[in-house]
C-alpha positions as CSV (number, residue, x, y, z in Angstrom):
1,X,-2.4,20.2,-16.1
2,X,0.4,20.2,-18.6
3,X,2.4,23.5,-17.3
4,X,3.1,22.1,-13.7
5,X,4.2,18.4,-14.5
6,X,6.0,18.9,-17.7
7,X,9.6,18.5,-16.0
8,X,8.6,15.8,-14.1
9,X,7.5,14.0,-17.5
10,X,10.2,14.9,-19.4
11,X,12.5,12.7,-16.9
12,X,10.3,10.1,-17.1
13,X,10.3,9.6,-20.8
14,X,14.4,9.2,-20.5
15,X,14.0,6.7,-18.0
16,X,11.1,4.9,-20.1
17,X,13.4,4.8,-23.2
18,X,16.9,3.8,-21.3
19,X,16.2,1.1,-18.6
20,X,16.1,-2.1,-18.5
21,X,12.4,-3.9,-18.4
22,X,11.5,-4.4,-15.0
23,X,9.4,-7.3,-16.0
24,X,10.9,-9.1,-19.0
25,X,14.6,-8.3,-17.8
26,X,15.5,-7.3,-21.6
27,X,17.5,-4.1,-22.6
28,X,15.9,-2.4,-25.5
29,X,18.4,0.1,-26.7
30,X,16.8,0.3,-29.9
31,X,13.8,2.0,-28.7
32,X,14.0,5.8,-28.1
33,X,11.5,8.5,-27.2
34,X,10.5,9.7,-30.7
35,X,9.5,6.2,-31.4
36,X,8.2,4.7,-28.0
37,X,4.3,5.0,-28.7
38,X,5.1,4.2,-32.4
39,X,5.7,0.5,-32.1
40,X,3.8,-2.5,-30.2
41,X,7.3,-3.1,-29.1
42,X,7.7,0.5,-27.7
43,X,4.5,0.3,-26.1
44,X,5.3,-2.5,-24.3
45,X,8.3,-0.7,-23.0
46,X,6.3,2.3,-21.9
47,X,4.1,0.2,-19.9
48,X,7.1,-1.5,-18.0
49,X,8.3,2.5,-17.3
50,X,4.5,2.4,-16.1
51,X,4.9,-0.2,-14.1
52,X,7.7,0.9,-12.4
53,X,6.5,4.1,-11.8
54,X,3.8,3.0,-9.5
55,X,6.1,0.3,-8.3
56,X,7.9,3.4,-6.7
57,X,4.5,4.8,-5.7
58,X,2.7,2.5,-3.9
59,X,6.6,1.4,-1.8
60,X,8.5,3.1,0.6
61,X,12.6,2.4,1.4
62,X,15.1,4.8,3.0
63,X,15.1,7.4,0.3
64,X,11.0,8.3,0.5
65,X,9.7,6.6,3.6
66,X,7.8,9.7,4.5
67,X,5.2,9.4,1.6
68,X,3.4,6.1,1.2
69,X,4.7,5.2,4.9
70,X,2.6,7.8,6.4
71,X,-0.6,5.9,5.6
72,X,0.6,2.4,7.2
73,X,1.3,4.3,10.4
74,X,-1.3,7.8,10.8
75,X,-4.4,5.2,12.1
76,X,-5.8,3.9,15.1
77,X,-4.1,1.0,15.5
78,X,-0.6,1.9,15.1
79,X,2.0,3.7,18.2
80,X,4.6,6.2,16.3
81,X,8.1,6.1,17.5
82,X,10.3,8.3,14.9
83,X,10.3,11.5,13.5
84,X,7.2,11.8,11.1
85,X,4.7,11.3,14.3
86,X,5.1,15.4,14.0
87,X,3.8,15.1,10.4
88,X,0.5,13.1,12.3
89,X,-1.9,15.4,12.7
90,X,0.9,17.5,14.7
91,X,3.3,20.7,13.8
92,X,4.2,19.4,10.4
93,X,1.1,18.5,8.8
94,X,1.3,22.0,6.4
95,X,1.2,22.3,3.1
96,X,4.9,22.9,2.7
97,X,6.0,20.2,4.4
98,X,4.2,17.0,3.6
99,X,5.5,14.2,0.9
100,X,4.9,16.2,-2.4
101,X,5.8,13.1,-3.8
102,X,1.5,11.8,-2.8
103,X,0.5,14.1,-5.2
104,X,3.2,14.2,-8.1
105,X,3.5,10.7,-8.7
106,X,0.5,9.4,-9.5
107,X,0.0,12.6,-12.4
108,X,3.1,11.1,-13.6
109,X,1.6,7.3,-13.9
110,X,-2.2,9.4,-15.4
111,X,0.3,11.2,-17.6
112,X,2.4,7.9,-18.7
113,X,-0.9,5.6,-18.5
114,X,-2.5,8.4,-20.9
115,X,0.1,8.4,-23.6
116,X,0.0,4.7,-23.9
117,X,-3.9,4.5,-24.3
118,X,-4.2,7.0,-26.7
119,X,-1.3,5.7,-28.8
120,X,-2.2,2.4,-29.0
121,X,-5.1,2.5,-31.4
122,X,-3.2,4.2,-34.6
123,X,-0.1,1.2,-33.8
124,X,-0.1,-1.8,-35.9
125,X,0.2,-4.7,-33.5
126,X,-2.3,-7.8,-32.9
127,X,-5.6,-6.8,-31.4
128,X,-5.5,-9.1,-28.1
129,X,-2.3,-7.4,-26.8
130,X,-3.4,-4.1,-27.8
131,X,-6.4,-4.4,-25.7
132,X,-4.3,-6.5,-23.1
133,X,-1.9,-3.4,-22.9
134,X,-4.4,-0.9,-22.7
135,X,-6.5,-2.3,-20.0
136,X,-3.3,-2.7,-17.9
137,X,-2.7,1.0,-18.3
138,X,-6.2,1.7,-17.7
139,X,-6.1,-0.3,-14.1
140,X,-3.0,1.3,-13.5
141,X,-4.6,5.0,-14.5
142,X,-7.8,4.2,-12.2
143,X,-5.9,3.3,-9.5
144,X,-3.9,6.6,-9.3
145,X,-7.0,8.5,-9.6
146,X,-8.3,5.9,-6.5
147,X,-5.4,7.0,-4.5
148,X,-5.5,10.8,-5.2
149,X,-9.0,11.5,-4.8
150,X,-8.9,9.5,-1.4
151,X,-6.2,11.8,0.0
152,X,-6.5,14.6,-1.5
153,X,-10.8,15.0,-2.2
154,X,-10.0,18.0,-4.6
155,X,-8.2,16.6,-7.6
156,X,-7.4,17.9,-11.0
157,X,-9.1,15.3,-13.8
158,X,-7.2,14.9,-17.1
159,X,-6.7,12.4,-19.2
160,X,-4.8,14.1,-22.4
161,X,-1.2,13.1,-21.6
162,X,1.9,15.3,-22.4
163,X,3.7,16.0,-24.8
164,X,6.3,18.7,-25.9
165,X,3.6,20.3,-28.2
166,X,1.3,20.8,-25.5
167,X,3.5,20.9,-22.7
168,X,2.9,24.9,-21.8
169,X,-0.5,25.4,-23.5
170,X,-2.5,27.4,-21.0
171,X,-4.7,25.4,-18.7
172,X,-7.5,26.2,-16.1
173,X,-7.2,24.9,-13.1
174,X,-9.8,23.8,-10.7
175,X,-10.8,20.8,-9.0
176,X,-12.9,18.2,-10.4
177,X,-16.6,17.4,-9.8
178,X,-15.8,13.9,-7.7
179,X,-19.0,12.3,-9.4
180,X,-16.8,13.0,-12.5
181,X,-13.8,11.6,-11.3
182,X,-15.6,8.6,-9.6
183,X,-17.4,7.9,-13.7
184,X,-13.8,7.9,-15.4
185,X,-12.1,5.6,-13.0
186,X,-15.4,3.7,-13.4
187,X,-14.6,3.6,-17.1
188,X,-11.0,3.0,-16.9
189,X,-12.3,-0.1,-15.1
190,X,-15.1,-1.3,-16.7
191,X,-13.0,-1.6,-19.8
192,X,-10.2,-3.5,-18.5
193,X,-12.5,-6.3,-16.6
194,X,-13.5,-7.1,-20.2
195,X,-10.2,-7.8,-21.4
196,X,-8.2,-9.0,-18.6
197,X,-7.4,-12.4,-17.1
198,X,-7.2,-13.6,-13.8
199,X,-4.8,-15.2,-14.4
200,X,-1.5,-13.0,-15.0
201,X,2.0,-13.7,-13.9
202,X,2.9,-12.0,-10.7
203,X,3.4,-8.5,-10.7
204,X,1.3,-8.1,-13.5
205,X,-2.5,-5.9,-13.5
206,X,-5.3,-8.7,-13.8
207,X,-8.8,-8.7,-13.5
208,X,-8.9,-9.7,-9.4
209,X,-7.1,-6.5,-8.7
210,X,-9.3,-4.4,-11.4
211,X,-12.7,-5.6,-9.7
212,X,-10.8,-5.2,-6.2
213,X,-10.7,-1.6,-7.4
214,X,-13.8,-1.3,-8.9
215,X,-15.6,-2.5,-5.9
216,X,-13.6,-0.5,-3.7
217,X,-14.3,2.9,-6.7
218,X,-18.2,1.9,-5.5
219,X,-17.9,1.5,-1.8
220,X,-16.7,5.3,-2.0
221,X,-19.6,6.2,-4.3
222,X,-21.9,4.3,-1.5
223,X,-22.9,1.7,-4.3
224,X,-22.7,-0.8,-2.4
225,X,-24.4,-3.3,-4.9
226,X,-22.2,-2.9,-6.9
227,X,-19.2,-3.1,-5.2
228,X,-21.0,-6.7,-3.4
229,X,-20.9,-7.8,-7.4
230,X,-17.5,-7.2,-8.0
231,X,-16.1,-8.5,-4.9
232,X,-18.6,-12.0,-5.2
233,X,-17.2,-11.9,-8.8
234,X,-13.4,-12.1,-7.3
235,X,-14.1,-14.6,-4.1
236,X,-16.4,-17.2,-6.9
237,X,-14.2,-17.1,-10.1
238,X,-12.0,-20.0,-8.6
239,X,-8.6,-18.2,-9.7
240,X,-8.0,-16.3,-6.5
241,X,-8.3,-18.8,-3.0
242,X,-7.6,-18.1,0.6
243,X,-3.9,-19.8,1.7
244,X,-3.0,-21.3,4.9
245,X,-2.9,-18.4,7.6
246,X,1.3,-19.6,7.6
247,X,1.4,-18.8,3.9
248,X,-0.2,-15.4,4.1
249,X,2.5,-13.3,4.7
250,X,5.6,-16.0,3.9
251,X,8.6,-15.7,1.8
252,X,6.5,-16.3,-1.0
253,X,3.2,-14.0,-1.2
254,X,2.8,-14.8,-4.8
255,X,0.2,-17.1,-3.7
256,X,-3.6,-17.7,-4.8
257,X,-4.8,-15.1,-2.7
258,X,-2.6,-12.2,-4.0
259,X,-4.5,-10.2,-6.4
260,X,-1.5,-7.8,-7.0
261,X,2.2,-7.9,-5.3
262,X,5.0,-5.2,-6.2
263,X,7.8,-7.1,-7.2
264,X,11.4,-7.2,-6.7
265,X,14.8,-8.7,-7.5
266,X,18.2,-8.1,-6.0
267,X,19.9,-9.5,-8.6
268,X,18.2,-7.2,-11.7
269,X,18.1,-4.8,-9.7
270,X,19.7,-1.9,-6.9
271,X,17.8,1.3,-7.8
272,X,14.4,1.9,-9.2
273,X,14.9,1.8,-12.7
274,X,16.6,-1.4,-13.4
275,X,14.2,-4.5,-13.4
276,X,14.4,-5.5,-9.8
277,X,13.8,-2.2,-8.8
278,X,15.3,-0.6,-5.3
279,X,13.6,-2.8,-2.8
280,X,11.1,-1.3,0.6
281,X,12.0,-1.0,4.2
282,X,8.4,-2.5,4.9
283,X,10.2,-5.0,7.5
284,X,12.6,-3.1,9.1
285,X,9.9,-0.1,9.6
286,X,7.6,-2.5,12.0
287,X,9.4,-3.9,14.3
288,X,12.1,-3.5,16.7
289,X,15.4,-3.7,17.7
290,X,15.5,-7.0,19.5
291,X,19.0,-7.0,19.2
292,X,20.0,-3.8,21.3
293,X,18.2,-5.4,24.5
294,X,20.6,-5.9,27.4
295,X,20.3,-7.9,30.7
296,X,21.9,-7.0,33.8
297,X,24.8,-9.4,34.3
298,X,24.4,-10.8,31.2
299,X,27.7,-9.2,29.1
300,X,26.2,-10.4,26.0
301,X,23.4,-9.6,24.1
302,X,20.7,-12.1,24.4
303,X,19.2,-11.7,20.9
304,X,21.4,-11.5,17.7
305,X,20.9,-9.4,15.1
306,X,19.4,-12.8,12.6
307,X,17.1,-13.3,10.4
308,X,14.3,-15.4,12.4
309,X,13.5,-12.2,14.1
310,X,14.0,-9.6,11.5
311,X,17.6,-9.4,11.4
312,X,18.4,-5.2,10.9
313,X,15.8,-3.0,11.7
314,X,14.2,0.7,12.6
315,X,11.4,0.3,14.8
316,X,9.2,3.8,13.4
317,X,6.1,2.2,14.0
318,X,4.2,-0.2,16.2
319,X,1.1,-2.3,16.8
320,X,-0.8,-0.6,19.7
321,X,-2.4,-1.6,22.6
322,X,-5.7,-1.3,21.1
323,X,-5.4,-3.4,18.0
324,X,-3.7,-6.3,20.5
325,X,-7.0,-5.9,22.5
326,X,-8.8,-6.9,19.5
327,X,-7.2,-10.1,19.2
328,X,-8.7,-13.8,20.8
329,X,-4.5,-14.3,21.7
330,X,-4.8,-18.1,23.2
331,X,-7.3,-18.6,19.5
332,X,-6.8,-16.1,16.9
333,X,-3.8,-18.0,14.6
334,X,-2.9,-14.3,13.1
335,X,-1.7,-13.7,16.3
336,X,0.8,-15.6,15.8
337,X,1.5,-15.2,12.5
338,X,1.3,-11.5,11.7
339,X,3.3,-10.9,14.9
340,X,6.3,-11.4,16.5
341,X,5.7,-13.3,19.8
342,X,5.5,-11.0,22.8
343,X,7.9,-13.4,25.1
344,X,11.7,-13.3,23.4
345,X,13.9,-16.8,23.5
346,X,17.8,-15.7,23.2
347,X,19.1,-17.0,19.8
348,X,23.2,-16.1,21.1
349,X,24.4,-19.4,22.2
350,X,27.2,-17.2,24.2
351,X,24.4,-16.1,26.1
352,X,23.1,-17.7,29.4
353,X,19.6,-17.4,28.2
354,X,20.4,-18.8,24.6
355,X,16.8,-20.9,23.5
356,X,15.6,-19.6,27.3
357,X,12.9,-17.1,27.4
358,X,14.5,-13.8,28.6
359,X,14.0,-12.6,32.3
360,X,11.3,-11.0,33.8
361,X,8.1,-10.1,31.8
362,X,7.5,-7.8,28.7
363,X,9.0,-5.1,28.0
364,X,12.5,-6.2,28.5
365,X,13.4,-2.4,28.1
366,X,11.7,0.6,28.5
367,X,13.1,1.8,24.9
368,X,10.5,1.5,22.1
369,X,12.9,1.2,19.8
370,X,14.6,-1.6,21.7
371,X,11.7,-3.8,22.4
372,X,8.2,-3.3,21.7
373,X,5.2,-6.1,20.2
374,X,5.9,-6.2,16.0
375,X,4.9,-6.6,13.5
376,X,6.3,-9.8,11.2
377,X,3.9,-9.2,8.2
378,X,7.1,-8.1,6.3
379,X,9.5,-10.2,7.6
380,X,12.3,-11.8,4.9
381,X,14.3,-14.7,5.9
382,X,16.5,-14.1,2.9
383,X,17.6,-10.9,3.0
384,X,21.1,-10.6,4.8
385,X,20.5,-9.8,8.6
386,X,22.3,-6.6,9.1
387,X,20.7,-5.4,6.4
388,X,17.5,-3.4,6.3
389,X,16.6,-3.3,2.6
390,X,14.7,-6.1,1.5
391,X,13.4,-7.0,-2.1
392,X,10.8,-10.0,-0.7
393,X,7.8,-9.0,-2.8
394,X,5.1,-6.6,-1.4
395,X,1.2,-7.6,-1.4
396,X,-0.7,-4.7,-2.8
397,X,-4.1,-6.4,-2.4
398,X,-5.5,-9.5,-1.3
399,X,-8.2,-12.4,-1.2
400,X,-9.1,-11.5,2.1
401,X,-9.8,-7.9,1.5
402,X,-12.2,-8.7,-1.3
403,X,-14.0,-11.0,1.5
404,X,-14.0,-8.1,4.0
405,X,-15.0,-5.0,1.6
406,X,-17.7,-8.1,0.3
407,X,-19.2,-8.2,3.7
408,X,-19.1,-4.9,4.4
409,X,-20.9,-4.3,1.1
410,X,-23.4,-6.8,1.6
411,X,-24.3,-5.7,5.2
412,X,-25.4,-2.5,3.9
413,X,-27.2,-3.7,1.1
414,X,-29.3,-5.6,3.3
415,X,-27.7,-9.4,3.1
416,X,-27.2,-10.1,6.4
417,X,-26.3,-14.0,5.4
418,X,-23.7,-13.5,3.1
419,X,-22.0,-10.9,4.7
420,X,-21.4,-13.5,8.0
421,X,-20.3,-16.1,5.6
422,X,-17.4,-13.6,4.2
423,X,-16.7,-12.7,7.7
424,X,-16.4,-16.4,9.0
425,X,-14.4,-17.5,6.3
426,X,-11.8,-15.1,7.2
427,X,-12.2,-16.2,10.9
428,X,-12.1,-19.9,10.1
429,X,-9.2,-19.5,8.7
430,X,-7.9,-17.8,11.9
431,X,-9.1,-20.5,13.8
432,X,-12.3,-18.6,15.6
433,X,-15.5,-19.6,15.6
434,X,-18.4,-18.1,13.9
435,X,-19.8,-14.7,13.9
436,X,-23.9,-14.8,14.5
437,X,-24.7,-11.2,13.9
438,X,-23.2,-8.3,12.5
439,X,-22.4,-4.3,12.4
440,X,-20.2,-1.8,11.4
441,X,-18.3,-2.3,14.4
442,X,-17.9,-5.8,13.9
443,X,-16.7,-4.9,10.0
444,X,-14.3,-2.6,11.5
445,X,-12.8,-5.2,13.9
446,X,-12.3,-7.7,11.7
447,X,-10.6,-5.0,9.1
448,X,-8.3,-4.5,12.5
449,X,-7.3,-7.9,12.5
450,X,-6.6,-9.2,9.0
451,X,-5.3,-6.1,7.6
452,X,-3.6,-4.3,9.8
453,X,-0.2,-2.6,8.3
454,X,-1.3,-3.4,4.9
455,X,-1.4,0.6,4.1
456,X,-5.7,0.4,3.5
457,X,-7.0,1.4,7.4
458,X,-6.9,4.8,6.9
459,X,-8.5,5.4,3.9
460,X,-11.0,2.6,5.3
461,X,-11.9,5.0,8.6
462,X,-11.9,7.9,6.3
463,X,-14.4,6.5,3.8
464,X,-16.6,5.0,6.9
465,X,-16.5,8.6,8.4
466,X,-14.5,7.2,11.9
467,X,-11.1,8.4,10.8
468,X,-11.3,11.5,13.7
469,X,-12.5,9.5,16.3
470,X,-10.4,6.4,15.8
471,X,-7.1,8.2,15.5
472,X,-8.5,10.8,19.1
473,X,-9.3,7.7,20.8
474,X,-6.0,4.9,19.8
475,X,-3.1,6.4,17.9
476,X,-0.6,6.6,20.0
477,X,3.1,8.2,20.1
478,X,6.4,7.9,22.3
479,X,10.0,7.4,22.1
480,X,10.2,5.2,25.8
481,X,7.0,3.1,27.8
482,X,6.7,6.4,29.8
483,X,6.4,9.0,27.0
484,X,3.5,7.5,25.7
485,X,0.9,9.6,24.7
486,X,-2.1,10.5,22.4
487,X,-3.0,12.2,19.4
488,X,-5.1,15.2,18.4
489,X,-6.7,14.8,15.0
490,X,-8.7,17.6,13.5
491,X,-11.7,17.4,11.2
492,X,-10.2,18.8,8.2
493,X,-7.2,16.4,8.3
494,X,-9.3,13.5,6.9
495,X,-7.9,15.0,3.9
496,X,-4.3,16.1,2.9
497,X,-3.2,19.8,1.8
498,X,-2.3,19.9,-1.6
499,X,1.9,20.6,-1.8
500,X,2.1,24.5,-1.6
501,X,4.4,24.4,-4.7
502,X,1.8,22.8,-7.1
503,X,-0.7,25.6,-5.3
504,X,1.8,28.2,-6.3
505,X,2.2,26.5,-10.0
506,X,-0.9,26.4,-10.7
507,X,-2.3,29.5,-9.1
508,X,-6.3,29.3,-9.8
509,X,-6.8,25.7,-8.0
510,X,-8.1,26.6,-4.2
511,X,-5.9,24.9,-1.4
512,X,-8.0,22.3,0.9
513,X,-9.6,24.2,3.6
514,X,-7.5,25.1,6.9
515,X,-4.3,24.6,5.6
């Protein structure tokens, strides 16, 4: 797949060989492109670029909300306000128009992930970070392939990375056998749970997030023993420990139970290649504009635009009706603390109703954007309040997935018993009583509840075969509480088209059927 990425990896090799290390905040001006796979010091650098790469991946802010966004928003439980609802299963979803972005990117982390795996071998450097390196790069590599074969089904599979002697050579294209792409992520895996600790600094690719994605490599494959051995490997190693459902989704999610969280810094960084990276628009995507509600006779706002209730935001995207249904409100704590409360206290002490619950019931406009139920998952406290950008750090994965794609595992492998005890511990910590019996209905509920709006639902329904009927029967789109309306999801949108350019590029490799 050289001919059709080359210009993509060219630009990446400057920007691997001129910023600053996102992770060690250390300018290495020293280190240029001829000799970036030539040093252990070089290849550290290359796997910061790395890193930052799929920092810009797996994040969304103003400049490419329309790629990873999409999958936070295109499920069952979520109500569309804003422009990409089109792109949901509606006039835009063509191969022209969706994010190109979901398929370029992560050949550009395989490409980058590549290089530095089969450099590393002829370098002299100590053994324990060469391996320590690799594996990190390996993770990295598997997950891309993860998230490509997942959208996409039909994939290219190459693992000889670029470089300007091979960057035209002819290539064949065609999709890859998936049972061939499922044994090299498998691979990339298997390797890196050997080497790797669970215990890594934050940000950093440890062995909790490489089992998290090896278990979740075998729920696709329906190995479902497997995947029940990785996740019990994760929940027992004592590393990796459920928080306080108040901690969860705090200003600090570098927690026990974060497996992996995208970092960043506003003060190293301001765009995507310095150290802190560009920040996400996670927050201000979710919830709404509490601030542009009005009251009759009230000539003030009742709500200003602060911090406590998300300070600056867009409002794209909503919690429906039917996840809210889901929910034990009076018991279930997550209620509480992955939303913002439903019944709105004015914080403008010029306002009559300042610390008074507003007048009059829910909605308190009939503008979505204005007022609607939020979520406060991605809520910073420290970011300035007119401010959308924020640079609080972003959970990738989670304690409590491992728990949930545990359970689900070990339902279908027959183990009844242990897949109640990872469902109740999730809903002990929410404050519910205990399960007696389970189903995939029951899985799917529970999924609803803890991790909603953490970008894994769709790819969830997809690989549980309900994506169609879960998205005909909940997801919802409007603009005002009368324009509400459903969705029409075909069969063959379970899976993206492939961006017409790459089609065109590459010419042999078919595009996914009915696009």
């Amino acid at each position: 797949m050289k001919k059709y990425i080359v210009f993509f990896i060219i630009g990446l090799l400057v920007l691997n060989t001129s910023c600053e290390s996102w992770l060690e905040e250390t300018q290495f001006d020293k280190i240029n492109s001829s000799t970036l796979y030539e040093s252990g010091e070089g290849l550290e650098i290359g796997l910061n670029g790395l890193y930052g790469l799929s920092r810009k991946f797996f994040r969304f802010n103003d400049a490419d909300a329309r790629g990873a966004y999409w999958f936070y928003c295109a499920t069952d439980l979520a109500m569309t306000r804003t422009w990409n609802e089109a792109e949901m299963y509606r006039s835009n979803m063509r191969a022209n128009a969706m994010p190109a972005e979901m398929w370029n990117r992560p050949y550009q982390m395989i490409d980058r992930a590549s290089a530095i795996i089969d450099a590393a071998p002829g370098i002299d450097m100590k053994s324990d970070m060469r391996e320590r390196i690799v594996s990190e790069a390996r993770v990295i590599r598997a997950w891309a392939y993860i998230r490509l074969i997942s959208t996409y089904d039909n994939i290219l599979l190459d693992s000889i990375p670029t470089t300007p002697q091979n960057a035209f050579d002819p290539v064949e294209y065609k999709p890859a056998n998936q049972k061939d792409v499922y044994a090299f992520i498998d691979r990339d895996l298997d390797y890196a749970i050997k080497v790797l600790d669970y215990k890594v600094a934050p940000g950093i690719v440890g062995q909790g997030l490489a089992r998290q994605l090896r278990a979740e490599s075998a729920m696709w494959q329906g190995d479902y023993a497997t995947a029940a051995k990785h996740a019990d490997a994760i929940i027992t190693s004592g590393q990796h420990k459920l928080v306080g459902i108040s901690e969860v989704f705090g200003n600090n999610v570098n927690h026990s139970e974060s497996l992996m969280a995208w970092q960043f810094d506003e003060l190293t960084g301001g765009k995507e290649t310095l150290a802190g990276g560009d920040g996400h628009v996670l927050g201000a995507a979710f919830q709404a504009r509490f601030y542009e509600i009005s009251i009759p006779g009230d000539p003030v706002a009742p709500i200003l635009e602060e911090a406590n209730y998300g300070g600056n935001a867009y409002g794209w995207t909503y919690p429906n009706a039917y996840l809210k249904s889901l929910y034990d409100e009076a018991n279930d704590k997550r209620f509480q603390f992955y939303f913002y409360p439903e019944i709105l206290l004015g914080n403008n002490p010029a306002s009559p109703y300042y610390e008074k619950p507003l007048p009059g019931e829910p909605p308190y406009s009939t503008q979505l954007r204005q007022y609607t139920w939020s979520l406060m998952k991605y809520r910073d406290l420290e970011k300035p309040a007119k401010r959308a950008l924020s640079y609080k750090p972003v959970t990738a994965y989670r304690l409590a997935e491992s728990y949930i794609l545990g359970a689900e595992a070990h339902w279908r492998n027959g183990n009844t018993t242990k897949a109640l005890e990872y469902l109740n511990a999730i809903r002990t910590r929410a404050g519910l009583d205990d399960l007696a019996s389970v189903d995939l209905q029951t899985i799917m509920d529970e999924h609803a509840r803890e991790l909603c709006f953490e970008g894994k639902r769709w790819f969830f329904l997809k690989r549980i075969g309900k994506l169609v009927e879960q998205v005909n029967k909940y997801h919802k789109f409007g603009s005002t509480t009368t324009s509400i309306q459903g969705t029409t999801m075909k069969d063959h949108m379970v899976r993206w088209p492939i961006p017409q350019a790459q089609i065109d590029a590459m010419g042999t490799f078919p595009q996914n059927p009915e696009y």
